[in-house]
N, C-alpha and C positions, 0 to 999 in steps of 0.2 A: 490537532486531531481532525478529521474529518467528519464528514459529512453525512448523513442518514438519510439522504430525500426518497420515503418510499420506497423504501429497501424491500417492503416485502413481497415487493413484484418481481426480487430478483431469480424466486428459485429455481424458475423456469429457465433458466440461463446458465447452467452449469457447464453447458459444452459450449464450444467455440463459434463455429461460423455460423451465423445468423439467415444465409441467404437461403431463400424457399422456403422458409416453415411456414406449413399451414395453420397451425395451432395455432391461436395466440399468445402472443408473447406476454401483454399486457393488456387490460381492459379497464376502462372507468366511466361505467355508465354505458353512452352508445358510442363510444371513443373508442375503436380495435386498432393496436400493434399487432401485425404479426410478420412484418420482416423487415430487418436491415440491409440495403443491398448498395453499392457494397460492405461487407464489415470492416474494411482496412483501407487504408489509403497512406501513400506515401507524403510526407513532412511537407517536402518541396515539393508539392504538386497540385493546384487545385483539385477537387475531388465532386464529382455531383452525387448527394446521397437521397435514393431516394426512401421512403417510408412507406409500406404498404398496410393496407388496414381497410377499416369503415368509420364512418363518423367523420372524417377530417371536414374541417370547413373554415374560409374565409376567414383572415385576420391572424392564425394560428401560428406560432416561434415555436424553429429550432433551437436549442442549443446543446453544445457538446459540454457537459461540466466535468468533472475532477474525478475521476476513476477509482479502479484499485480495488479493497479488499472491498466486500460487502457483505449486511447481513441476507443471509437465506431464511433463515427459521430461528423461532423459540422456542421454549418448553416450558411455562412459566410457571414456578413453585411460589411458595410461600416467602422463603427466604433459606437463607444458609447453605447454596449450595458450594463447596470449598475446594474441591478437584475434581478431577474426571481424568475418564480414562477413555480412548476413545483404541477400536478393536475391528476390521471389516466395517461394517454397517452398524455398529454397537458402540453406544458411550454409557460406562459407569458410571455415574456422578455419587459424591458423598456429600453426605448434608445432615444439617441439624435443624431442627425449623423450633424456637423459642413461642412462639405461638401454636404450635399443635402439638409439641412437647415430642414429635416424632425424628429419628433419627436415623442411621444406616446409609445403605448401598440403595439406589435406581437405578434400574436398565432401560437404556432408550433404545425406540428401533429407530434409523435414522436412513432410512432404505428412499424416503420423502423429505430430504433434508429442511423444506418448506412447513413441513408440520412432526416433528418428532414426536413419535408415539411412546409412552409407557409402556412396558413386557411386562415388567416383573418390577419387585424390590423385596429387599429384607432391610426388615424397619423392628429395630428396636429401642428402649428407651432409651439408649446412648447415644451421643453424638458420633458420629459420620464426620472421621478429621481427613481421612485421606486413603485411596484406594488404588492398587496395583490387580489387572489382569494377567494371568497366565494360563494358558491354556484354557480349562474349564472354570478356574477358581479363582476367586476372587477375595483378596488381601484388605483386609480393611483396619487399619486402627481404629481404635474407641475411646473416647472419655466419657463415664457419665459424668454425668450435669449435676446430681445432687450429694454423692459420694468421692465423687474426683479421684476414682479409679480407673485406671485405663489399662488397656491391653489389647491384642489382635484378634479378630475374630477370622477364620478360612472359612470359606461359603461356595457351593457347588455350584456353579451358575449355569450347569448343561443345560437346566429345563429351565429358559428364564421365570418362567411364570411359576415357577416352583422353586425358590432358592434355597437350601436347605447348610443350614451349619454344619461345618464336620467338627471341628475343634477350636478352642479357643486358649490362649494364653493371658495371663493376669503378669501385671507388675511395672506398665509404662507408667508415666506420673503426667507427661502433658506431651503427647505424640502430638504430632507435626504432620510425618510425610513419611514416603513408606518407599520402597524398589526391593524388588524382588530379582534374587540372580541365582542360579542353581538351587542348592536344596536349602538358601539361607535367607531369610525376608532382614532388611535392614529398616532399621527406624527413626528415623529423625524424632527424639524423645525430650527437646525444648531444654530447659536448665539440665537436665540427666543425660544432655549428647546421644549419641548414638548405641542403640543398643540395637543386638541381633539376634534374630530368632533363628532354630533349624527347624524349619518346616518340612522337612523331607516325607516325615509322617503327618499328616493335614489331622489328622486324626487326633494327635496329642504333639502341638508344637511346643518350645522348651525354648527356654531363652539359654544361648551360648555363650553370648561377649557383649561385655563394657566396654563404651569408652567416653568418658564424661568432660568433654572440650569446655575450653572456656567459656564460650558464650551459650547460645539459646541457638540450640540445632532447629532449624526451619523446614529442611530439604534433607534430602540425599539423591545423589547416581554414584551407579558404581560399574565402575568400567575397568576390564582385568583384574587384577588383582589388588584395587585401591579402592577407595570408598570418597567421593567426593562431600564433604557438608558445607552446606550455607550456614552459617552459625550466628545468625545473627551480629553482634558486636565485636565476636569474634571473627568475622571476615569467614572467608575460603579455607577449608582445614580439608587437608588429606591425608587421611588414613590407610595404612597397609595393612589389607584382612586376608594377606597370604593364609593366614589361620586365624580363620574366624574366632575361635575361642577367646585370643591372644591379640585385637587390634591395635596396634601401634602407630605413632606419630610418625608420620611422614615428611607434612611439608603442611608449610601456612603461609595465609596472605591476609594482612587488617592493616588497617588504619583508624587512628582516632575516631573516623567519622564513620566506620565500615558497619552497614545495617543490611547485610545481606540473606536474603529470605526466601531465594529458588537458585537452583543449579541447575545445568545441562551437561551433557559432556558428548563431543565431538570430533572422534579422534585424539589427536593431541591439544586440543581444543577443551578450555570450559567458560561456561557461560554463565553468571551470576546476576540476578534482581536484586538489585540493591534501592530500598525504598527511597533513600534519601538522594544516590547516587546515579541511579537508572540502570542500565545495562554495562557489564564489564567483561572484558575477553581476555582471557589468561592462556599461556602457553603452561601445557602442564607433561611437555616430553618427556623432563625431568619431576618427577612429584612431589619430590624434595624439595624443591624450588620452583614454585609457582611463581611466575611471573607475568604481570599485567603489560598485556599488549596497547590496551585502548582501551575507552569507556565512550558512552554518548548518554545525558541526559535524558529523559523520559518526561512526559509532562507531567504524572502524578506521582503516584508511590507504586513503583515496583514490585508485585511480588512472586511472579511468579515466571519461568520462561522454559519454552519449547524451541529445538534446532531442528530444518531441515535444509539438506543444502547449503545455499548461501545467506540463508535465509533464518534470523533469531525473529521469534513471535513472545513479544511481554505483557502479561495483563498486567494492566498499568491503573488499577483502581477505577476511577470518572473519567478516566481519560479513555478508556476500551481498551482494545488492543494497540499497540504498537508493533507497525514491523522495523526490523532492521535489516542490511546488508551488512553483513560479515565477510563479504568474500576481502577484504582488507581488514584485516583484525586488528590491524594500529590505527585504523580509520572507521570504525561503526559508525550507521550514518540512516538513522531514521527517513524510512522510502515509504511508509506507507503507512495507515490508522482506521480504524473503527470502533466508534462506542456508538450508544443510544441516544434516539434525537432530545436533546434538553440533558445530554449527561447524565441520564437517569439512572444508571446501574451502577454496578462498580465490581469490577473484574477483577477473579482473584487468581483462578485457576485457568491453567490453556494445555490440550495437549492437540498435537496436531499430526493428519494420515492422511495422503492422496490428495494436497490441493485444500482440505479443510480442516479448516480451527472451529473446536467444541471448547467453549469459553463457561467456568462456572462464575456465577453470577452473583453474589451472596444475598443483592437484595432482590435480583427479579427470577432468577433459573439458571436454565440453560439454553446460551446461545449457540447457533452453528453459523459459521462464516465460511464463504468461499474465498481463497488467498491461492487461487490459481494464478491471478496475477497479482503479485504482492506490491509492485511497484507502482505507484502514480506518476503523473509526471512531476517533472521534478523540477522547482526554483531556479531560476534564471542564473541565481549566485546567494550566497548568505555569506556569513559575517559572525561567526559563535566565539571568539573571544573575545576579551576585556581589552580595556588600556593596559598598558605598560606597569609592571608592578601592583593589576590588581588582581585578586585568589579570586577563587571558586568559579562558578556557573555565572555567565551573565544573568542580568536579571532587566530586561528591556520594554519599559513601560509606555516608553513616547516617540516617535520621532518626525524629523522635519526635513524638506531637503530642498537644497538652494545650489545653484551654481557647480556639479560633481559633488557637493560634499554633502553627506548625512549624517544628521546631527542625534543620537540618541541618547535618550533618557535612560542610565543605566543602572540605576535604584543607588544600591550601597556603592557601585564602583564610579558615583560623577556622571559626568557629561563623556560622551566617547563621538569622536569626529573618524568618520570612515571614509575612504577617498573612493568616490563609489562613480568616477567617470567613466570606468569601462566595468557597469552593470553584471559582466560577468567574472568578472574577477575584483570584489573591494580589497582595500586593504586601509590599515589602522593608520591614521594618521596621527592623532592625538589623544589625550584624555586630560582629564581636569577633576580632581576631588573637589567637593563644593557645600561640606561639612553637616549637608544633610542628604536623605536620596530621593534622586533625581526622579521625578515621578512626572512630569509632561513638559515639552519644550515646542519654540518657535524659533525659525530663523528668518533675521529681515537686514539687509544691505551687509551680511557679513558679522554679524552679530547675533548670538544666540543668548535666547531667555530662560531659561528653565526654572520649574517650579519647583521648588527643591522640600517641600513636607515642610516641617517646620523651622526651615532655613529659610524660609520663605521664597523670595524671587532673587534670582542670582544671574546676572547678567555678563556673557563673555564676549570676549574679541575673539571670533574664529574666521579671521583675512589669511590670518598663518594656521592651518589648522593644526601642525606639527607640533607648534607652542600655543595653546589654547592659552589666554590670561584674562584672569579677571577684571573686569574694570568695575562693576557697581552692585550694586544689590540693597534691596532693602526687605526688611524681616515684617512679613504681614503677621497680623491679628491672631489670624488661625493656620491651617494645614494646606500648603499651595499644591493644589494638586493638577491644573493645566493652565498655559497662557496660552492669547492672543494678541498680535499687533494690527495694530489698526491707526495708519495718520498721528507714530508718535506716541502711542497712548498703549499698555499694555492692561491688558482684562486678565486678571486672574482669578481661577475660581478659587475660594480658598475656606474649601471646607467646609466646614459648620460654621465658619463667619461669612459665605457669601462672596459677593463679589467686589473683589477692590479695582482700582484703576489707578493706573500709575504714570505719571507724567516723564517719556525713558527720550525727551529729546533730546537730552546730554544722558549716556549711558551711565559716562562715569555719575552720576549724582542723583536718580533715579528718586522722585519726589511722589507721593502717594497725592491722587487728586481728591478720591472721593470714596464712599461704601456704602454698599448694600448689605444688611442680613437679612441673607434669603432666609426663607420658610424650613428649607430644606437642608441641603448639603452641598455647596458646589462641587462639582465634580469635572463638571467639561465645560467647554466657554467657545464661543464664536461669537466675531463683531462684522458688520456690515451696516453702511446705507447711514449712520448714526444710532444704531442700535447695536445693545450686546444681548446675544441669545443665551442663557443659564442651563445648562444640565445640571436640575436639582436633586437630583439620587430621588427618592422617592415621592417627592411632590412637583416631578414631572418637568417641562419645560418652563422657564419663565423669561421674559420678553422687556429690554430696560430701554428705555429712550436714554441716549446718553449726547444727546448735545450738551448739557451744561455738565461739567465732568466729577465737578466736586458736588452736584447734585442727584447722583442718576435714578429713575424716575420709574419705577414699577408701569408698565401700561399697560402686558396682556400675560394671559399663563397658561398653560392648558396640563392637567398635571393625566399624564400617561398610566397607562396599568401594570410597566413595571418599577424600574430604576433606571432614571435617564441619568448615562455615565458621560457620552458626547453629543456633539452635533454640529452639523455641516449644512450653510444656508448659501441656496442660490437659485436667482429665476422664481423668488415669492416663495419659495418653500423650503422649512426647513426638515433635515431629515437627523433623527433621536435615534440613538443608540441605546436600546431600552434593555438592554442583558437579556435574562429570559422569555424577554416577550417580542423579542426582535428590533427591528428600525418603523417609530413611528411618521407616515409623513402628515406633516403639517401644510395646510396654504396658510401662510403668514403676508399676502400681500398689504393685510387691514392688520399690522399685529397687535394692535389692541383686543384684536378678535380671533386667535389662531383657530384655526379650524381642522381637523383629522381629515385626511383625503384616503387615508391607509393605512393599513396594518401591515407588514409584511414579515410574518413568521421566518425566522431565520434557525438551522438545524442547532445552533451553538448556544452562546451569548453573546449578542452583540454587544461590542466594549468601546471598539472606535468609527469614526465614519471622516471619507473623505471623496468631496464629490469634483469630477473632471470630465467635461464633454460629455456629458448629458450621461454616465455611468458614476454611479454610488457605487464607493468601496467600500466593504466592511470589513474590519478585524472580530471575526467570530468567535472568539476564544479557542476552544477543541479545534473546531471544525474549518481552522485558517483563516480565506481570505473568500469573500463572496463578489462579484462582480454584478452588479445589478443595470440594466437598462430603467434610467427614469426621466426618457426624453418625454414619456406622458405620465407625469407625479401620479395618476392615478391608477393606472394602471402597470405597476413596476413587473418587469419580467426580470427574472434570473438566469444574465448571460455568461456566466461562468462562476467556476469552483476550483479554486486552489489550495491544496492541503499544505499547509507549513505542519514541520516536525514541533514545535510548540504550542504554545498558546498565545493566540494573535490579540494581542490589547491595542495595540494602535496604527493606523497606518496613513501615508502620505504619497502623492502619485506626483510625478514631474519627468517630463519626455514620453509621456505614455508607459512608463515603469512604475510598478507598488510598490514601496517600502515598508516592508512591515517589521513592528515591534513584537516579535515571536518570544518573550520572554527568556525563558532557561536557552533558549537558540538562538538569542540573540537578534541579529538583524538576517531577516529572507526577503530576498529581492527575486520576485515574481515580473517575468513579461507577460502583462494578458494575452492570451491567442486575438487572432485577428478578429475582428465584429465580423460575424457571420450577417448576409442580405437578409432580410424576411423571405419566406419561403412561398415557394409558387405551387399552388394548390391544381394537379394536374385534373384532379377529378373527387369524389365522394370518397374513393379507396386508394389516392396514394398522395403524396404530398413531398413535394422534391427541394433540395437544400442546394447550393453551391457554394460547398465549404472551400474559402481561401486558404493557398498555400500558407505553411508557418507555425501554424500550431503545435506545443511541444508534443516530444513523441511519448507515446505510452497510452494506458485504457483510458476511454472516457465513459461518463453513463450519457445515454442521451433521450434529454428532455424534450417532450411535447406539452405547449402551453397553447390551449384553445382564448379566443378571445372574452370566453366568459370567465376564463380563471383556472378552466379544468386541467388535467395535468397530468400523464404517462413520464415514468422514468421506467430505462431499461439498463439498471448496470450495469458495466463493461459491455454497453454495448456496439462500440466502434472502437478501433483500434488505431491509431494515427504513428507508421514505423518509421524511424530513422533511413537512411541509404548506409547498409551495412555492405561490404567489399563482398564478394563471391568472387570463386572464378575456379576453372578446370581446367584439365589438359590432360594426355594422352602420352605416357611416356612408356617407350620402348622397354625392355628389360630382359636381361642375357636368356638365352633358353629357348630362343623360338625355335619357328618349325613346327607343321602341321604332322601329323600322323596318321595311318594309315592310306584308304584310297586316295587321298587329297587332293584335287585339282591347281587349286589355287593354295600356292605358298601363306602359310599365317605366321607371324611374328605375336612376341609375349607382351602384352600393355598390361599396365594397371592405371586406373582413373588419379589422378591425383587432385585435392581440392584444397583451396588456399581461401582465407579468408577472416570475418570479423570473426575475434576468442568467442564472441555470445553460441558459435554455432557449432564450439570443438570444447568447451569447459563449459559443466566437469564430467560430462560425457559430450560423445556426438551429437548433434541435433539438426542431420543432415542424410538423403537418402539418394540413394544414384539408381539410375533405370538406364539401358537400351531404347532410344523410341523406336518404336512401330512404322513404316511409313503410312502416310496415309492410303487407307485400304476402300474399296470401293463399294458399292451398296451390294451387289452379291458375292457371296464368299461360299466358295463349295470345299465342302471339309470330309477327307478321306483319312482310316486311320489304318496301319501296320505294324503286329507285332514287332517285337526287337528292342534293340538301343534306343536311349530316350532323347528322339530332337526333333524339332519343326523346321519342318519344307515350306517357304513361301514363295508365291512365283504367281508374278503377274501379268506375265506372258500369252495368256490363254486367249484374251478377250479385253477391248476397252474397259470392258464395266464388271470384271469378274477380277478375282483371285482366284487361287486352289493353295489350298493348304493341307499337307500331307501333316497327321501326326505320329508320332513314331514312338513305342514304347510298349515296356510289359504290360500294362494295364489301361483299356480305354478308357475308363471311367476316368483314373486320373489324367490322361493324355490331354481328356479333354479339359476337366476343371483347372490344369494348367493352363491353355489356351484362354479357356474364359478367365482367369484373373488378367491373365496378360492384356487382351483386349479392352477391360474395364478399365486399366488406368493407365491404356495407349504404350506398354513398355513393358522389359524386363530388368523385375528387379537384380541390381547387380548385386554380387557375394563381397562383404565388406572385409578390406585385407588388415586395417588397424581405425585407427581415430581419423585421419588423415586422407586413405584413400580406398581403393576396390581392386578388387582383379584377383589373381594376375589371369588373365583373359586373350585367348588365342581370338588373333583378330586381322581377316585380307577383304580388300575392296580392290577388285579388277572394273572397273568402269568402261570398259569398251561398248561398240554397240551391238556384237555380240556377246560371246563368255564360252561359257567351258559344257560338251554335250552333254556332261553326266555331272550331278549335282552329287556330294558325299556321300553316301551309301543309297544314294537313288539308281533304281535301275532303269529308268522311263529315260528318254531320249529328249536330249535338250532342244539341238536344232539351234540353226541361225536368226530364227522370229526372238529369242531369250529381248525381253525387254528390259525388266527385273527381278531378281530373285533372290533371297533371302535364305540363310541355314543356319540354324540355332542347336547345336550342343550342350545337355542338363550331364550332369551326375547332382543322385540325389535330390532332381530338382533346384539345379543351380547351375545357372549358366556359366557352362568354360571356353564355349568357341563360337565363333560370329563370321558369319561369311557372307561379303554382297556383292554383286554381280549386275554389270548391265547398261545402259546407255544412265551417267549421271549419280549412277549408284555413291553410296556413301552409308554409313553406321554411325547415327546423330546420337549424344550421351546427352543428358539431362541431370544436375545432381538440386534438390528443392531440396534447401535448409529453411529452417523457425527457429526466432530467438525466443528465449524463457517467458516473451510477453504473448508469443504466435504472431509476432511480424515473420510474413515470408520472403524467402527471396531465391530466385534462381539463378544457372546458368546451364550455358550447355559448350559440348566439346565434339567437335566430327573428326572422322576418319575419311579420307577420301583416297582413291590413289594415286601416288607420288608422282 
């Protein structure tokens, strides 16, 4: 999952381009953002970005970190709030709050997505399970809490602040979730399946139809004439409510393990939250036969999910939101994440309108996210199946990497060998079952260690990765949970017994030298210089002189303020992976004496650490992979942010590549962007970057860290696009021939545009103009009833046009010209997805032209320099005519990909 750094400076950012705002963007203290310029920049290109503001000063880092979705605002309740519904500028939330014993419907104004206001509520003693908006009215199921009778309440929500009940139904036993479709409210009613009310009269709704599924109804949608359920253990059930009275079986989908708890539906398309499973995409053309197209993992539990697009959004418990890309439904494929900094909430409910997801919260409220761009950038390559013959989800706790191969720790499935020499594409080389799971590993000369729980240490030959084989192992004391090599010598932590060392100079016969029982727990281990460094789970770091091996020798300790799980020493300091309280750094030059140089808050839990060229990696749990600058230990800056679809537990760098251990996702292989220079500080108000080409394409936030520690983020606030293909052209098409007085013969074109799918699915996302030539500082503007077109001619005078406008009304004559002038062109009439026209179009280029301009009666003359004639119906250009020494009719078509990468071209007419 990602990242929260200071999200709540985002709300100000809801729209796109950054350049010129005066407003501030961001403030902290006497530190002012107020504009990015430019906001995009192409992949391959170096880019100089400058930052305008007040406050900047001396010593101060850019950097661009990890994009995507963000929070904007909260709204923070007590607890319980379980769905929402979200309407224009309106989200209903329903909620139960166990502490103030209050229950029902909230109405938020969310007109300020940054601070969502309360309007209204109806709060009764019942719990608030789940809420559907229509029109005015508002759908609520209820359970109380102290009688365990449920049923639906209807509620008038015209005057928010006034909500009033019209009718209520009795007889649900433990509602769920609710959809509402014509005159019939459906209920997701838990062990009692689906039941259905006619609410046609709100007044006095009646319950219609049963239908009592096998499992524990969670959800409902219903699309035509079928009724989708999440049924819990019963998987995906579809129902046919041709007559509601009378619902009948359709079609189903379960599996042993199926714990499905939210539905969508999408066309032929459904989308199911499966707690245990994550996200599942079914083909439901046929409803009879639902069939599974593809599933992806989630990192928590599942329960709940909203489609827009190509786009599935899952509240996925502690883990926040998860986004997916569906546009491959045999391939769903986790692009993007938001929860709370420390994990802190846990997301049950999402429904999502225009760009934003209203997330209920159960334990903090309700959040609002902006998911305009849903996508981050994205892993270099990953790696999400098992070995050969092993089920389920990986499960990727450690990894190591030496020579192309990466060696991971993959809990119950062994040891898995990935052939990971072309970083963008791995593939599985081998695996190894190793009778315990595989919880942290090293690899040294072709040789992999793994700590295998309570199999202890289990040592393999991976020279052939294809046949990994065992050659030695020995069963330590306690629970091996990471090794290190060091000179021969293997350090394993191991648990609640501490630290062993193992003498592995013959693999095959791996002989134990010496132990330590720590205080603690081993957890993570690192050896250097003659010493082994302890990550002691909650009594901190501790520090062993280990020259004598069957003796090793307590000398220093420093116990941290969370739970030190790893850690990573070099250049006199070590750096703690302390889970919720980040990476502690240590000066360990005296380790008898470790000393704290730093604290460095990290948004996640920091689980692993791996340090390379003056940059500490961390495996953040949720929140990926963190890149940290700590060429000065005490002063660490945060140079990048990498979202992995997982949970990042550990990770390893070699070639300037990350490997990380993204658990249920197995292995994500991230290329850091390139180190951005320190920033040149042009004045008091602006502060200039020159960002290297290279960087993945997609949103970043971008961070300002002043020398004393202070700190501006402005998410998605730069944009870094691919080079996506464009291109145009001008093709003929049968029909031509000008009409009426016409001088100059016109033939029939339409624009045609070719290019990257991002800019034609699943609409267009491209616009074509006429340019304007360029026009000179006076412009004298005449208007004439009649037919509607513009006369340009720039014949008059060096420094003059004349512009005749032509049409039944001057007011709009003119407000046509003034749009046209404001964005240099005319918009062309768009003929399908593909192109424009069809468009009567002649360019006579001589160095004179024709006396009489199309229904002009003024006298052209031999001076005709250049002249221009535009024909509307409707206000829609059909005819184009240019005239003159040079003349030509320049097209322009400007596409945006779904992230607002732009890109253009252009196409001219000249004469033949």
């Amino acid at each position: 999952m990602r990242r929260t750094v200071l999200a709540r400076a985002a709300a100000i950012l809801a729209g796109a381009g950054l350049v010129g705002i005066a407003a501030p963007l961001v403030r902290a203290g006497a530190l002012v953002l107020s504009a990015i310029s430019p906001s995009q920049a192409p992949q391959d290109q170096a880019t100089e970005i400058t930052l305008s503001g007040d406050g900047f000063a001396p010593g101060g880092r850019i950097a661009l970190l990890n994009g995507g979705p963000f929070l904007l605002g909260s709204y923070i309740m007590p607890e319980g709030a379980r769905a929402v519904e979200i309407t224009g500028g309106r989200a209903c939330v329903a909620f139960y709050s166990h502490a103030t014993k209050l229950g029902g419907i909230l109405l938020l104004d969310l007109t300020d997505p940054a601070a969502p206001a309360s309007v209204g509520a109806f709060e009764t003693g019942d719990s608030g399970i789940g809420v559907q908006v229509a029109g005015s009215l508002a759908y609520v199921p209820f359970l109380n809490p102290y009688t365990y009778e449920g049923g639906l309440h209807i509620v008038d929500i015209t005057t928010p602040a006034d909500p009033r009940r019209l009718g209520t139904v009795y007889g649900l036993v433990d509602p769920q979730a609710i959809n509402v479709a014509g005159r019939y409210a459906y209920v997701a009613d838990g062990a009692e399946g689906l039941k259905i009310i006619d609410v046609s009269d709100p007044s006095a709704p009646r319950l219609a139809g049963v239908f009592d599924t096998e499992g524990a109804a969670r959800d409902v949608k219903v699309s035509g004439s079928h009724a989708y359920v999440a049924d819990g253990a019963g998987g995906l059930v579809v129902l046919d409510v041709t007559d509601p009275s009378v619902p009948g079986l359709a079609g189903s989908y379960a599996t042993p393990e199926s714990s499905i708890t939210g539905v969508a539906v999408q066309g032929t398309r459904a989308y199911a939250a499966d707690i245990a499973s994550g996200l599942l995409v079914f083909d439901v053309t046929d409803p009879a036969r639902p069939v599974l197209l593809g599933r992806t993992p989630t990192s928590d539990a599942a329960t709940s999910v909203a489609v827009d697009g190509r786009y599935a959004f899952v509240a996925d418990g502690v883990s926040g939101l998860q986004v997916a890309d569906v546009s491959d439904p045999a391939h769903p494929r986790i692009v993007g994440s938001q929860g709370l900094f420390g994990n802190s909430g846990y997301f049950f409910g999402v429904a999502v309108e225009g760009g934003r997801a209203v997330v209920a919260d159960i334990i903090n409220g309700v959040h609002v996210l902006d998911v305009g761009r849903p996508a981050q950038p994205a892993p270099a390559g990953s790696f999400e199946g098992r070995g050969e013959g092993a089920a389920g989800d990986p499960d990727a706790t450690g990894v190591a990497v030496s020579d192309g191969i990466a060696a991971v720790a993959d809990g119950a499935g062994g040891l898995l060998l990935i052939d990971v020499s072309n970083p963008g594409a791995p593939s599985s080389a081998g695996s190894l079952r190793l009778g315990g799971p595989a919880k942290g590993i090293a690899l040294a000369g072709g040789t992999a260690y793994v700590a295998a729980g309570p199999a202890g240490l289990r040592i393999v030959d991976a020279l052939s990765p294809v046949v990994p084989a065992l050659l030695g192992g020995i069963d330590t004391p306690g629970d091996a949970q990471a090794v290190a090599i060091d000179h021969g010598r293997a350090y394993v932590a191991d648990g609640g017994r501490g630290l062993l060392i193992v003498d592995v100079t013959d693999p095959r016969h791996p002989v134990a030298a010496g132990t330590y029982d720590t205080s603690g727990s081993a957890r993570g281990v690192a050896a250097a210089g003659g010493y082994a460094y302890v990550a002691d789970d909650f009594r901190g770091l501790e520090i062993f002189a280990v020259d004598n091996p069957e003796a090793p020798l307590l000398v220093g300790a420093y116990d941290t303020p969370g739970r030190a799980v790893d850690v990573a020493v070099g250049g006199g300091f070590a750096y703690v992976a302390d889970l919720n309280r980040g990476v502690q750094i240590l000066d360990v030059h005296n380790p008898a004496f470790p000393i704290l140089v730093r604290n460095f808050s990290t948004p996640g839990a920091a689980e692993g650490v791996a340090l390379s060229d003056g940059r500490l990696f961390v495996a953040d749990g949720f929140s990926g992979l963190l890149e940290i600058d700590v060429r000065e230990p005490g002063r660490p800056v945060l140079a990048g942010a990498y979202d992995t679809p997982g949970i990042a537990a550990d990770v390893a760098v070699s070639g300037g590549v990350a490997y990380v251990a993204d658990t249920r996702h197995g292995l994500q292989i991230v290329r850091p962007n390139p180190a951005a220079p320190d920033p040149d500080v042009v004045s008091g108000q602006s502060q200039t970057l020159a960002l290297p080409a290279g960087y993945a394409p997609g949103p970043y936030d971008v961070q300002l860290t002043q020398s004393d520690g202070a700190a501006l983020v402005v998410p998605d606030g730069f944009l870094v696009c691919p080079r996506r293909p464009l291109a145009a052209r001008l093709v003929a098409v049968a029909g031509g021939g000008a009409a009426g007085r016409a001088v100059v013969p016109a033939l029939r074109f339409r624009l045609e545009v070719s290019g990257d799918e991002e800019f034609f699915t699943p609409e267009p996302r491209h616009a074509g103009r006429l340019l304007l030539p360029a026009l000179p500082p006076l412009i004298v503007e005449r208007f004439e009833p009649g037919p509607s077109w513009i006369d340009l001619r720039l014949d008059q005078a060096p420094d003059e046009a004349v512009v005749t406008l032509h049409g039944p009304d001057a007011r709009e004559a003119a407000r046509l010209w003034e749009e046209i002038r404001a964005s240099g062109g005319i918009a062309l009439p768009r003929l399908d997805t593909r192109s424009y026209g069809p468009l009567r179009l002649s360019v006579l280029a001589g160095s004179g032209g024709p006396s009489r301009a199309p229904g002009d009666g003024g006298p052209g003359g031999r001076g005709t320099r250049l002249r221009y004639h535009f024909n509307f119906e409707a206000g829609r250009l059909m005819e184009a005519r240019a005239w003159g020494a040079g003349a030509e009719l320049q097209f322009e078509v400007e596409a945006t990909d779904p992230d607002g990468c732009e890109a253009s071209t252009r196409a001219s007419l000249r004469e033949p």
